[in-house]
Backbone as a chain_set.jsonl record, in Angstrom:
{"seq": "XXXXXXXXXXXXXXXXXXXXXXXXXXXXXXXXXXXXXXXXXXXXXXXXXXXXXXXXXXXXXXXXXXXXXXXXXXXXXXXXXXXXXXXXXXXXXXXXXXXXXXXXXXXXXXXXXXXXXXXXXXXXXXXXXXXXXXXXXXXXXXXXXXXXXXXXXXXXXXXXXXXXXXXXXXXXXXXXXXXXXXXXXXXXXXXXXXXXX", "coords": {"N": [[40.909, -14.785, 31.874], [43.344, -15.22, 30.854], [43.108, -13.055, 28.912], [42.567, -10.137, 30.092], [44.855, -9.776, 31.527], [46.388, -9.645, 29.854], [46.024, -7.44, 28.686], [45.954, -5.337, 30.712], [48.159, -4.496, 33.265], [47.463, -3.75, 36.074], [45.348, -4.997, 36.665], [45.865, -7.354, 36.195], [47.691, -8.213, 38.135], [45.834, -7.99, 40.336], [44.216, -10.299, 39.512], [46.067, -11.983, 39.805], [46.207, -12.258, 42.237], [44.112, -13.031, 43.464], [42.826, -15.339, 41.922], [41.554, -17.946, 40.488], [38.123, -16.947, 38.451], [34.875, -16.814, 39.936], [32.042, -16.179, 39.443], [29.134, -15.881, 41.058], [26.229, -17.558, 40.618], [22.612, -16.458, 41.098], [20.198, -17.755, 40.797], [17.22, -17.763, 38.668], [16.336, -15.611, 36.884], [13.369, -14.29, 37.542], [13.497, -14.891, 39.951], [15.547, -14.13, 40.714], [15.294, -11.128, 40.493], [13.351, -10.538, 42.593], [14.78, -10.857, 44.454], [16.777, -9.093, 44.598], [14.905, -7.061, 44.619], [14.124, -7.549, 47.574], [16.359, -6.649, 48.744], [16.912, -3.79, 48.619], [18.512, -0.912, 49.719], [18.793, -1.945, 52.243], [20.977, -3.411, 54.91], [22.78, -6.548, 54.687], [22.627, -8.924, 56.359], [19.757, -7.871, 57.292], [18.26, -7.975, 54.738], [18.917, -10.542, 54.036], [17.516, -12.18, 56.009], [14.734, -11.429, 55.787], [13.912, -11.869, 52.695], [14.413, -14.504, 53.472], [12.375, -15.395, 54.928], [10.11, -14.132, 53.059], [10.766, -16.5, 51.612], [9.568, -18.716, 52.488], [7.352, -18.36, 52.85], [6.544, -19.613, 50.595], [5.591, -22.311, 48.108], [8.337, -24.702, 48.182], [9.872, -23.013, 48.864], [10.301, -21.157, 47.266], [9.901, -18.304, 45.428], [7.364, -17.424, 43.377], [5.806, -15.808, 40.569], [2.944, -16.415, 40.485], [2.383, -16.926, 43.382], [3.324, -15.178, 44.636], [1.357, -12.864, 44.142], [-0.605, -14.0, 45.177], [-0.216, -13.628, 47.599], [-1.287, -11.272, 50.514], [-0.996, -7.561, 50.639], [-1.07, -7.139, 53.562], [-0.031, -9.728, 54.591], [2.556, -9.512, 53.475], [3.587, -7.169, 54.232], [4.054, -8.312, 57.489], [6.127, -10.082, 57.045], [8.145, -8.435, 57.154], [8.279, -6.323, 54.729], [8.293, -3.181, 53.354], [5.64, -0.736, 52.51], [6.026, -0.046, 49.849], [7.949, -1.516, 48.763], [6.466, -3.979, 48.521], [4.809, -3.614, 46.487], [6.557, -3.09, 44.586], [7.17, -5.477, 44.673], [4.902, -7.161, 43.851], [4.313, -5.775, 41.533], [6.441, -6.739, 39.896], [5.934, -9.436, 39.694], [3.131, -9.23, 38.289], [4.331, -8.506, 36.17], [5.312, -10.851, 35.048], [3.334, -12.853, 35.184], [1.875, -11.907, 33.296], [2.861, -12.282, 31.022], [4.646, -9.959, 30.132], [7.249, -9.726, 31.06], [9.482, -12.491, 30.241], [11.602, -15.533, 31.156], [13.008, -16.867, 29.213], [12.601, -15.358, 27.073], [14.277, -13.305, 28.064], [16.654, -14.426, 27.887], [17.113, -14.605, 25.543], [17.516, -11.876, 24.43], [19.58, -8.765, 23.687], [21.876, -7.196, 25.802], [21.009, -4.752, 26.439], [18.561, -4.673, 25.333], [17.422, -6.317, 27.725], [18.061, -4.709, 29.418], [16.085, -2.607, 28.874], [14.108, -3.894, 29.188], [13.822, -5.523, 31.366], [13.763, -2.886, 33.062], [10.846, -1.329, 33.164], [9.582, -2.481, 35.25], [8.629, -1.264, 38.055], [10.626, 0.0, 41.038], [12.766, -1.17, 39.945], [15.793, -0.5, 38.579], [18.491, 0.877, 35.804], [21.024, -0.326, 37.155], [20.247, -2.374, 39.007], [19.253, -4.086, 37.024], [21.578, -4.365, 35.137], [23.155, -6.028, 37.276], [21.008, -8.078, 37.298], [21.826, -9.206, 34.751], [24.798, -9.945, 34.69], [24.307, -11.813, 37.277], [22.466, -13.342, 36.76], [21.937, -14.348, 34.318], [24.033, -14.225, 33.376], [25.74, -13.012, 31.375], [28.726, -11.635, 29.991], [30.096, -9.527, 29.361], [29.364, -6.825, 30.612], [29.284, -3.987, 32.258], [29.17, -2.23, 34.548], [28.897, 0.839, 35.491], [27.983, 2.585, 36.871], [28.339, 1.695, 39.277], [28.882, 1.527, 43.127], [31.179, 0.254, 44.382], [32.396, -0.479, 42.004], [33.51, 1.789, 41.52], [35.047, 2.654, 43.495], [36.811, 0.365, 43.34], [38.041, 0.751, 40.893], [39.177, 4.063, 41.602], [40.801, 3.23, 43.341], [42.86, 0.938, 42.963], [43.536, 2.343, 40.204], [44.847, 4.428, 41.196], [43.591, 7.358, 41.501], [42.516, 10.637, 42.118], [39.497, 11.186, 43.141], [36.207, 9.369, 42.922], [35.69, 7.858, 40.235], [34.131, 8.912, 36.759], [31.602, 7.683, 35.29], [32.286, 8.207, 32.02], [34.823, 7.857, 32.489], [35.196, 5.683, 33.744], [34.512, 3.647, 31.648], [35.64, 4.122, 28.929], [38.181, 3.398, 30.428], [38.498, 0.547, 30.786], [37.641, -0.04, 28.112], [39.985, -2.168, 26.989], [38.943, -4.538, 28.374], [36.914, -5.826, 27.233], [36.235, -8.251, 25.399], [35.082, -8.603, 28.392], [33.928, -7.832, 30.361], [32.534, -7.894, 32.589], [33.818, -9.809, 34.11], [36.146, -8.895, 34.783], [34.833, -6.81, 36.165], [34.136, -8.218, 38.817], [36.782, -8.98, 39.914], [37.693, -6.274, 40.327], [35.618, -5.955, 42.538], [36.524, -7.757, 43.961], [39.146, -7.185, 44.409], [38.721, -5.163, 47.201], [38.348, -6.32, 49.185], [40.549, -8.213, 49.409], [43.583, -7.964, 49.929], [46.386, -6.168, 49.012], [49.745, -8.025, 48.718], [52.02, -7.138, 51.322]], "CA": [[41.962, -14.306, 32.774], [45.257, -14.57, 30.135], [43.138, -11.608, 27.896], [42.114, -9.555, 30.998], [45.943, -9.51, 32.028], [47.3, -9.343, 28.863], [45.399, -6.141, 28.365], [45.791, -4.209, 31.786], [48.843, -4.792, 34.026], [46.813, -3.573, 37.529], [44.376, -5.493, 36.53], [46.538, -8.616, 35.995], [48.101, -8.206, 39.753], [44.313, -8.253, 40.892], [43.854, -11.573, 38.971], [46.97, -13.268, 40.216], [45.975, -12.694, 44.093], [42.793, -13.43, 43.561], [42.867, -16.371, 41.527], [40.116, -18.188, 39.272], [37.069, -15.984, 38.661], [33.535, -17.452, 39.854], [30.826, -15.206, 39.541], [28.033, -17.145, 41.585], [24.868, -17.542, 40.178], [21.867, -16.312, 41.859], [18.578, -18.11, 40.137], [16.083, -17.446, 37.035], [15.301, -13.552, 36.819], [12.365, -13.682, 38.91], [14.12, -15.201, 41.833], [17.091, -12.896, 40.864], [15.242, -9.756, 40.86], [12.775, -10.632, 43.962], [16.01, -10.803, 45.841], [17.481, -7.474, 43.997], [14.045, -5.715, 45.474], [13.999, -7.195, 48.971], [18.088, -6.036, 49.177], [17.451, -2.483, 48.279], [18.979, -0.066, 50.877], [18.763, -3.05, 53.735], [21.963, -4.544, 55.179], [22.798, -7.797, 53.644], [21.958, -9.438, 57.138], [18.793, -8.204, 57.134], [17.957, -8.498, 53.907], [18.751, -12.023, 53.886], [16.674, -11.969, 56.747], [13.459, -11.077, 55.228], [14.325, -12.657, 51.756], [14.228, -16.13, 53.562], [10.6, -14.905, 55.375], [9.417, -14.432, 52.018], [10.979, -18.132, 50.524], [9.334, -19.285, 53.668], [5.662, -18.345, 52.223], [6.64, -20.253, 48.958], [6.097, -23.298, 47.677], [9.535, -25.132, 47.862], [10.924, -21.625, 49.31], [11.065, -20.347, 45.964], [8.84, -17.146, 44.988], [7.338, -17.713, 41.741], [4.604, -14.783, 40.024], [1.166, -16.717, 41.212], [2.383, -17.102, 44.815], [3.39, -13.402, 45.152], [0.382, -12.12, 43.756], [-1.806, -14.767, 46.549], [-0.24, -13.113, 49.175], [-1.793, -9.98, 50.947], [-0.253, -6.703, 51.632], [-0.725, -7.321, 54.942], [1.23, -10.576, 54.595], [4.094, -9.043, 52.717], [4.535, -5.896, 55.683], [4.261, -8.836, 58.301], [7.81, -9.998, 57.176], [9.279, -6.721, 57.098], [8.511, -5.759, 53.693], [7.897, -1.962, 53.588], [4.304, -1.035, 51.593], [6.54, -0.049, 48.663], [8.7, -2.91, 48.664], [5.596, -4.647, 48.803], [4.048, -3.006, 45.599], [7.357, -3.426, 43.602], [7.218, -6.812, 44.255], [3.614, -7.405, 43.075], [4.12, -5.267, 40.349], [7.179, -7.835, 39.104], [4.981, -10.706, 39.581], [2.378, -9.016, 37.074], [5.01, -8.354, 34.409], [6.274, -12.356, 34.957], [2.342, -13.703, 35.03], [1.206, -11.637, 32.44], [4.06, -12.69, 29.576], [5.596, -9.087, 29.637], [8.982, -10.655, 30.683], [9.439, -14.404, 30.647], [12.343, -15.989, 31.15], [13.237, -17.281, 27.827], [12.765, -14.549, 25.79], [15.327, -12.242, 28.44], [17.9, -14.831, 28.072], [17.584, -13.955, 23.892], [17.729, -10.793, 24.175], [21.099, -8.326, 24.065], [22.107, -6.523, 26.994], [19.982, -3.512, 26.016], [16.916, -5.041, 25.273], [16.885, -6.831, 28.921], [18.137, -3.731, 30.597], [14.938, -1.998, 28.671], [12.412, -4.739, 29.232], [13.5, -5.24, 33.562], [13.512, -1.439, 33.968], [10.045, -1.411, 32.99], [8.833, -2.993, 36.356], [8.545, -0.394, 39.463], [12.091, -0.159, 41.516], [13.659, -2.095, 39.287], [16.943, 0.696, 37.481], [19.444, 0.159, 35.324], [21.93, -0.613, 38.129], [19.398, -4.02, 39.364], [18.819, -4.801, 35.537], [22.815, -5.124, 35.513], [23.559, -6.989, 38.272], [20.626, -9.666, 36.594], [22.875, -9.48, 33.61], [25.952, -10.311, 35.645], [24.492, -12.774, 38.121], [21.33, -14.444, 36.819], [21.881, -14.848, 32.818], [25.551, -15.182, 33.305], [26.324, -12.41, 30.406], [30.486, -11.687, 30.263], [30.554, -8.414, 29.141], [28.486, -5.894, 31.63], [29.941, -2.576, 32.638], [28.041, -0.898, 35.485], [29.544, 1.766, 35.944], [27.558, 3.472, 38.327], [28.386, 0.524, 40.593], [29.934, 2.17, 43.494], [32.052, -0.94, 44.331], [33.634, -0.775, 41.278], [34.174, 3.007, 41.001], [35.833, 2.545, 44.532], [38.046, 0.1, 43.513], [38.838, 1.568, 40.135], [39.911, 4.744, 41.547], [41.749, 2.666, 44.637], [43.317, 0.403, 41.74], [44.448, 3.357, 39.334], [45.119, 5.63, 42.095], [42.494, 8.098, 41.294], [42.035, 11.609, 43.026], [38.477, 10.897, 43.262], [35.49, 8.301, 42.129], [35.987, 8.044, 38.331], [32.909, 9.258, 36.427], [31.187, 6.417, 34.591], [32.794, 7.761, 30.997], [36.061, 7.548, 32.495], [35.347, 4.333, 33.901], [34.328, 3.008, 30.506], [37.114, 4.351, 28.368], [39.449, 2.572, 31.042], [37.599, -0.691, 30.07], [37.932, -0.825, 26.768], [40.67, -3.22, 26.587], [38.732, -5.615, 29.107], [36.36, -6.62, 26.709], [33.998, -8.951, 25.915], [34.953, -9.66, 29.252], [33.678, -6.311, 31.739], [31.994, -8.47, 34.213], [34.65, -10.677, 34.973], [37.11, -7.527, 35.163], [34.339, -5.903, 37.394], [34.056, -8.807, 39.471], [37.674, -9.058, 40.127], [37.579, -5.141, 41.078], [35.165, -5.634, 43.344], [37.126, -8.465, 45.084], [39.993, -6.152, 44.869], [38.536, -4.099, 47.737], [38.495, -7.434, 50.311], [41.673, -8.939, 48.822], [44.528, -7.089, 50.305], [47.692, -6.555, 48.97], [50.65, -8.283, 49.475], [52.879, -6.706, 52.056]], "C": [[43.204, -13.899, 31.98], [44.479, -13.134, 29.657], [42.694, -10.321, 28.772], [43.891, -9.007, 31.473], [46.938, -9.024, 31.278], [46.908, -7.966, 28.661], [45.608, -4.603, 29.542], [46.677, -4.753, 32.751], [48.546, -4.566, 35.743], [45.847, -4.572, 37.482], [45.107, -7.29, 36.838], [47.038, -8.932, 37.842], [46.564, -8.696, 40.548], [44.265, -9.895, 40.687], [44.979, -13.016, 39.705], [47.157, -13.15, 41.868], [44.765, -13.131, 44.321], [42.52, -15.005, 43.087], [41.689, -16.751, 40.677], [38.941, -17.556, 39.589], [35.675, -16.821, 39.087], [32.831, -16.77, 40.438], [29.539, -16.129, 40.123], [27.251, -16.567, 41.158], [23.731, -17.481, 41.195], [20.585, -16.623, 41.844], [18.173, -17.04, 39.063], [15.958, -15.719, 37.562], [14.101, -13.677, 37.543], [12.728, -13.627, 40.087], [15.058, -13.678, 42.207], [16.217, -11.451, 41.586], [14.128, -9.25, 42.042], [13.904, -10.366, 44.944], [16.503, -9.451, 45.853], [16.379, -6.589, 44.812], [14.109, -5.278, 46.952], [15.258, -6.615, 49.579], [17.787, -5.041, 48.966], [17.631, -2.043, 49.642], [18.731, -0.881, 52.253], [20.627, -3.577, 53.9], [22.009, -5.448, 54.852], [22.282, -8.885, 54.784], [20.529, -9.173, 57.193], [18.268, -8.404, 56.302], [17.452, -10.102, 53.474], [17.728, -12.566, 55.118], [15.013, -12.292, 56.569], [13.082, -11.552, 54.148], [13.586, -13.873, 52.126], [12.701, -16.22, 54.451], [9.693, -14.927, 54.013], [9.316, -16.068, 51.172], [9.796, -18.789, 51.54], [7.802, -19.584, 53.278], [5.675, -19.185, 50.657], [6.552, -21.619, 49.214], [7.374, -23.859, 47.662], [10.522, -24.254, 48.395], [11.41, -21.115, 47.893], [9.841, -19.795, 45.823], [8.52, -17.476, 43.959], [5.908, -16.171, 41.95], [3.579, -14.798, 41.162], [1.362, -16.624, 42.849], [2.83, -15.425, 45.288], [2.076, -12.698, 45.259], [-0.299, -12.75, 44.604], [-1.629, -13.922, 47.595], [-0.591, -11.571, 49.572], [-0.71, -9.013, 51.043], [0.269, -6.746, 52.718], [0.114, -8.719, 55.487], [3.061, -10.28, 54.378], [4.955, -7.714, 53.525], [4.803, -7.021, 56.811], [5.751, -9.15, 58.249], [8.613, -9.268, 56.995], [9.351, -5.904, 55.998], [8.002, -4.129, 54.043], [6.598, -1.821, 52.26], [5.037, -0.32, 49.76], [7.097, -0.993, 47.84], [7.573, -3.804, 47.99], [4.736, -4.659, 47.219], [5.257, -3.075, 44.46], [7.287, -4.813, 43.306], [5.91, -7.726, 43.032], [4.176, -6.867, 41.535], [5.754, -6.376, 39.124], [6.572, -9.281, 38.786], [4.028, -10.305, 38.662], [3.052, -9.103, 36.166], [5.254, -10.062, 34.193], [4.371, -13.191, 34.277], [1.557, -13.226, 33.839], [1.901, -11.806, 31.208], [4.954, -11.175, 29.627], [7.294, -9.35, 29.516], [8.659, -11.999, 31.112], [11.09, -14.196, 30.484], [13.005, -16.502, 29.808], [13.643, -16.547, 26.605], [13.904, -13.045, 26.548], [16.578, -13.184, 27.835], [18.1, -14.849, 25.9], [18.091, -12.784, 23.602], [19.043, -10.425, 24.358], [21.374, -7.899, 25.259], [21.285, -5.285, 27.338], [18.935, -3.937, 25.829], [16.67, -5.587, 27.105], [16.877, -5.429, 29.851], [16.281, -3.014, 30.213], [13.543, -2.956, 29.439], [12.565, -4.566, 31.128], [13.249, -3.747, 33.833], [12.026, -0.982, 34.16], [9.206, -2.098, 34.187], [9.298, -1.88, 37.192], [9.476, -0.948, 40.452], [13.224, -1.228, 40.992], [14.754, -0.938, 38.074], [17.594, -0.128, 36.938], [20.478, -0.287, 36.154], [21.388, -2.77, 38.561], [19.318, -4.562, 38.007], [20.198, -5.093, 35.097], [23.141, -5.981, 35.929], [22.083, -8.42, 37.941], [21.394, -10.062, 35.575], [23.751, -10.397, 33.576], [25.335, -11.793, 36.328], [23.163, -13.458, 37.811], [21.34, -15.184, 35.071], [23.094, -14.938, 32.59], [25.95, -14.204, 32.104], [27.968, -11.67, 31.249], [30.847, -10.746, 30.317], [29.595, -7.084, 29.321], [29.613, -5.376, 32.162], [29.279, -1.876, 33.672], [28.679, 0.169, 36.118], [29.089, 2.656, 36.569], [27.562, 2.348, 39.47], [29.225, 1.449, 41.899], [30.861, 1.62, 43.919], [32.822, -0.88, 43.494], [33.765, 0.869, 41.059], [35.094, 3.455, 42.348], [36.952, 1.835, 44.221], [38.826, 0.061, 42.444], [39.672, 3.057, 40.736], [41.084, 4.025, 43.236], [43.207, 2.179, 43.72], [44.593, 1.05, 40.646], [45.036, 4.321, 39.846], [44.634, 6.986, 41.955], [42.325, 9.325, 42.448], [40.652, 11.23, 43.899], [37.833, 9.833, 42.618], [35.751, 9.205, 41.23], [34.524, 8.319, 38.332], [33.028, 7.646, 35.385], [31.996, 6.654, 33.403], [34.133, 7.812, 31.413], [36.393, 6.168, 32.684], [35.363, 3.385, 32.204], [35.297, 2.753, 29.169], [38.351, 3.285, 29.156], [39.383, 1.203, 30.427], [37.445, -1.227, 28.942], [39.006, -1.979, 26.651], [40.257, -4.874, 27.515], [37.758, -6.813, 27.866], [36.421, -7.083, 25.734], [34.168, -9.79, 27.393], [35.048, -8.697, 30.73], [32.976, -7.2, 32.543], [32.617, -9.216, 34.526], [35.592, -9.561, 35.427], [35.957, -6.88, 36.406], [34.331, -6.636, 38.282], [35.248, -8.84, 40.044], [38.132, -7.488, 40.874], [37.041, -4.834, 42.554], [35.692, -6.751, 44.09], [38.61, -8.427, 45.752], [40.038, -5.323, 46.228], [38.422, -5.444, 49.191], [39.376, -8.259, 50.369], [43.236, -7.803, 49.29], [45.728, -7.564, 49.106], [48.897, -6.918, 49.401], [51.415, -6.955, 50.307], [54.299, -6.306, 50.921]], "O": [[43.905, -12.897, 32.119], [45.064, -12.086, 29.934], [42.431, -9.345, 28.07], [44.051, -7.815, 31.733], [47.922, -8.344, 31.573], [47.892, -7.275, 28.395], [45.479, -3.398, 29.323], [46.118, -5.679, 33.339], [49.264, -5.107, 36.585], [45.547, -5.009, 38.593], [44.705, -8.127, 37.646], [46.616, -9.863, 38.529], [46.426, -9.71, 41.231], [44.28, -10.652, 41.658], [44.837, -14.212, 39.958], [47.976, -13.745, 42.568], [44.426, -13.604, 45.406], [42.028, -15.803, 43.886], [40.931, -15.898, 40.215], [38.577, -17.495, 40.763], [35.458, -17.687, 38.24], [32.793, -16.608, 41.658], [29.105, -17.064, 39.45], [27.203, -15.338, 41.118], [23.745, -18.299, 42.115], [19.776, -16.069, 42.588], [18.623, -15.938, 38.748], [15.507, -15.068, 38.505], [13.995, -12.769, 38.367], [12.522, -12.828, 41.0], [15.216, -12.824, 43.08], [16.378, -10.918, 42.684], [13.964, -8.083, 42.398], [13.844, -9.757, 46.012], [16.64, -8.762, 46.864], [16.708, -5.633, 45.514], [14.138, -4.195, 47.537], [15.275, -6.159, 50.723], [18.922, -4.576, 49.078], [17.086, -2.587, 50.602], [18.474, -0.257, 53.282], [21.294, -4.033, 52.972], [20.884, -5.67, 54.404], [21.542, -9.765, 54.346], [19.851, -10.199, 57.15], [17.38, -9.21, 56.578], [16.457, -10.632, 52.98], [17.161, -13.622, 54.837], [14.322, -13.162, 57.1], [11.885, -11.84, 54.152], [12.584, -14.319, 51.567], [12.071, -17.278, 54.471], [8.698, -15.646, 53.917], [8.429, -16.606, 50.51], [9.055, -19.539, 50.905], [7.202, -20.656, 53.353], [4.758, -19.205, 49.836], [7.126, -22.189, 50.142], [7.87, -23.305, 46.681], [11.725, -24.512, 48.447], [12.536, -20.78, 47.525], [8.803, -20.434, 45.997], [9.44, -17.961, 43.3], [5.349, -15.736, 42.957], [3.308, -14.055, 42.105], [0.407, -16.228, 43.516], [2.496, -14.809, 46.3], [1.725, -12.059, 46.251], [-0.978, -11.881, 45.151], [-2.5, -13.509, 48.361], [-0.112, -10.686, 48.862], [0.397, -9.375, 51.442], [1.436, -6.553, 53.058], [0.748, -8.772, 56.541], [4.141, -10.633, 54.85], [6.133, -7.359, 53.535], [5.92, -6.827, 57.291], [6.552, -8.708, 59.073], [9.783, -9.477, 56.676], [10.131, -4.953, 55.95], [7.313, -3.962, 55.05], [6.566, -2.571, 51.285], [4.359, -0.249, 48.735], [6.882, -1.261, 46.657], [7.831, -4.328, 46.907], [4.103, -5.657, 46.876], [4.826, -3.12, 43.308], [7.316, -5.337, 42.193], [5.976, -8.444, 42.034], [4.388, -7.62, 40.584], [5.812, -6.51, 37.902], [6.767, -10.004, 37.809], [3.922, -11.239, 37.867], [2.644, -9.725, 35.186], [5.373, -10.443, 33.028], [4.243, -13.857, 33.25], [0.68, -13.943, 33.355], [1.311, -11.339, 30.234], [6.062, -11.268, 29.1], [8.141, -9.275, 28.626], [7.903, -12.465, 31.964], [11.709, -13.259, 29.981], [14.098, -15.941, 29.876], [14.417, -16.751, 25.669], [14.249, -12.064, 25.889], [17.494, -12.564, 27.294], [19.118, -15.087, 25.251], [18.934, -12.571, 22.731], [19.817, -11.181, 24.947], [20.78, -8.665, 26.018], [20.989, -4.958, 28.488], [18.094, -3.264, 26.425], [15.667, -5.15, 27.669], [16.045, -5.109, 30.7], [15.417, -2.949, 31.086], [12.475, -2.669, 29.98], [11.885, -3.907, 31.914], [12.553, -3.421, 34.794], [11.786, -0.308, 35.162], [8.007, -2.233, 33.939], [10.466, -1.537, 37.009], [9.355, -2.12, 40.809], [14.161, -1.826, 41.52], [14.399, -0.696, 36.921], [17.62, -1.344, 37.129], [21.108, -1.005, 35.378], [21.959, -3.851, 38.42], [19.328, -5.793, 37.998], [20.242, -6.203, 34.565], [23.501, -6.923, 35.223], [22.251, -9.566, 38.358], [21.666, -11.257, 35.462], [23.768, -11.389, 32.847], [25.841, -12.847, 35.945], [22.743, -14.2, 38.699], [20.854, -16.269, 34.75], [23.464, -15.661, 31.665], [26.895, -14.799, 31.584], [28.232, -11.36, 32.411], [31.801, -10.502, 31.055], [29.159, -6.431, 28.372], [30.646, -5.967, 32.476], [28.834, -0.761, 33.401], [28.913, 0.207, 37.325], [29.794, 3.618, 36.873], [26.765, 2.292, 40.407], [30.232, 2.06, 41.541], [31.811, 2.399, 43.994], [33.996, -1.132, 43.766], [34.362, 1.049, 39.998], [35.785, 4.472, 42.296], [38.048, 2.264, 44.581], [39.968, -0.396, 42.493], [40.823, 3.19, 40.322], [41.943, 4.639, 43.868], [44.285, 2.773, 43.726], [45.736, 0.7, 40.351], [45.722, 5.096, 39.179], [45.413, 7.848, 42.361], [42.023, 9.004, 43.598], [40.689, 11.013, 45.11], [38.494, 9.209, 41.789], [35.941, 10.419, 41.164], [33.762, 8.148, 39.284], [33.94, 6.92, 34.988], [32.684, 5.66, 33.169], [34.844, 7.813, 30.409], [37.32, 5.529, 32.186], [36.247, 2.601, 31.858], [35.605, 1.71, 28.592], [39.183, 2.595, 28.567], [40.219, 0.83, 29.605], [37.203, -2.398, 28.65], [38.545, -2.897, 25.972], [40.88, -5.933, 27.446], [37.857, -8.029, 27.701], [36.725, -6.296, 24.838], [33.763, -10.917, 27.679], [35.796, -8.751, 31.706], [33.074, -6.716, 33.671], [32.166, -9.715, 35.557], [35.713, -9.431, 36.645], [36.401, -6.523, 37.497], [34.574, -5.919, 39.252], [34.98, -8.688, 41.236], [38.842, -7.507, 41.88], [37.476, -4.069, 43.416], [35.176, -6.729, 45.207], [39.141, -8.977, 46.717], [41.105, -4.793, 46.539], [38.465, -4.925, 50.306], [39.296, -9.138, 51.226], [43.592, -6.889, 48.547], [45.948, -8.639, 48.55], [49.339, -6.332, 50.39], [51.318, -5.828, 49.822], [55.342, -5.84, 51.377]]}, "num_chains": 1, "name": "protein.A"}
């Protein structure tokens, strides 16, 4: 927070209405990015919705590889999955049961090697291979700059004609880091955080 404020005076205002940063954690990379699939383009109500339909078929309510891969197609449209959805998911549960990604060896890797290795599963972009970055391995210094959350409340922020393009966003950013995902996090709670009067 002091080197985030010391570095960017809009930024610092953000920080001191907002207050201490806590990026919540969202479970291990499989959980994470099971959740990242069943959220695409759904409302966050239903999402969560359908999400907790799937924990529901789990062991313990937690998805793991082997229990994805048990369950039918026709199980996985019953709770609302769509037959794509349905086929991303599987196809993350192969990369997890077959060693391509484990757990262990993402949380070694740099930021670039994980983004490479998650993109490598079917509906899984660099945008979802971020936001595991950010919210499942806890790394500090993630930039997503095609977020549109934060290119909303960068150009809200800087007072911006229009959304910033990602290398403008990035350039702005330089003085945040090694610490772009707490700065983005704070952006994006910029946009539900009013300003004082």
């Amino acid at each position: 927070m002091r080197h985030l404020s010391a570095g960017d005076a809009r930024l610092a205002g953000i920080i001191a209405r907002v207050g201490p940063w806590k990026i919540p954690r969202i479970g291990e990379p499989f959980t994470a990015l099971c959740r990242s699939i069943v959220h695409q383009q759904l409302g966050m109500k239903a999402a969560a919705v359908i999400y907790g339909r799937l924990a529901a078929l789990c062991p313990r309510r937690q998805p793991t590889p082997t229990k994805i891969l048990a369950l039918s197609e026709g199980e996985l449209r019953t709770i609302g999955l769509s037959r794509q959805k349905s086929a991303y998911l599987r196809n993350l549960a192969e990369h997890f049961a077959d060693g391509s990604l484990r757990t262990a060896t993402l949380r070694r890797m740099n930021d670039e090697e994980v983004i490479a290795a998650a993109t490598q599963v079917k509906g899984v972009g660099r945008w979802t291979a971020e936001m595991l970055l950010i919210f499942s391995l806890g790394r500090l210094d993630v930039l997503p700059v095609g977020d549109f959350g934060l290119r909303s409340a960068v150009q809200k922020t800087y007072r911006m004609r229009g959304l910033p393009k990602p290398k403008r966003i990035a350039k702005l950013a330089k003085p945040w880091q090694p610490y772009r995902s707490v700065a983005t996090w704070y952006l994006w709670r910029s946009l539900d955080t009013p300003n004082p009067a």
